[in-house]
N, C-alpha and C positions, 0 to 999 in steps of 0.2 A: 504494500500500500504506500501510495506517496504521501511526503509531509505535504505538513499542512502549511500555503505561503503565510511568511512571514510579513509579507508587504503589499499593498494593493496592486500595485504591477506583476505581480507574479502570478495573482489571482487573476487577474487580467490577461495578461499572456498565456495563461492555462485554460483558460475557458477560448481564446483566439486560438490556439492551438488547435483544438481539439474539433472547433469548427470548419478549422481548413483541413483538418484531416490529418496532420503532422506531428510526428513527434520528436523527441531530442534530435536525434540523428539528422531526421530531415532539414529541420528547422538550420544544426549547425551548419551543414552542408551551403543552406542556401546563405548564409552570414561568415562564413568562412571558417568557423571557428569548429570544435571539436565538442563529440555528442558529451562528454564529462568536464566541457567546461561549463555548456549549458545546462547539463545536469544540477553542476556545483551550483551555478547563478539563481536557477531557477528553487531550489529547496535550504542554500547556507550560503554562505558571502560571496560576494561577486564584486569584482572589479567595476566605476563607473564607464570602461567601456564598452565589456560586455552588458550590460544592462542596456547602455544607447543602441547596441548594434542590436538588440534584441528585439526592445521597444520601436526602434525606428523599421526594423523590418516588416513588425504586426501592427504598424499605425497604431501603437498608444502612447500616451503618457508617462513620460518616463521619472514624472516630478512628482505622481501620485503620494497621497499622505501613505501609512502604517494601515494595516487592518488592524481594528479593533477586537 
């Protein structure tokens, strides 16, 4: 079972994910980066570039507050 995002963008980008049909892999393929960085980004820390390269690939917000 996946964690649970720690941040609105993650929640974000997992619910965009899942609507395009993509997952780690694919998604880093298309951002150039590797399916265990976006693993890493997506569930415990992440660098602010992968987070932009993420966000800017799934059209969201990448300034999102914390989930509650």
């Amino acid at each position: 079972m996946a964690k649970r995002p720690r941040e609105k963008w993650q929640a974000e980008a997992r619910l965009k994910m899942e609507c395009m049909g993509i997952g780690y892999k694919e998604l880093a393929e298309r951002i150039g980066s590797t399916q265990g960085t976006v693993g890493q980004a997506m569930c415990k820390n992440y660098s602010s570039k992968i987070k932009q390269k993420i966000c800017d690939y799934l059209g969201i917000d990448a300034d999102e507050e914390n989930v509650s």
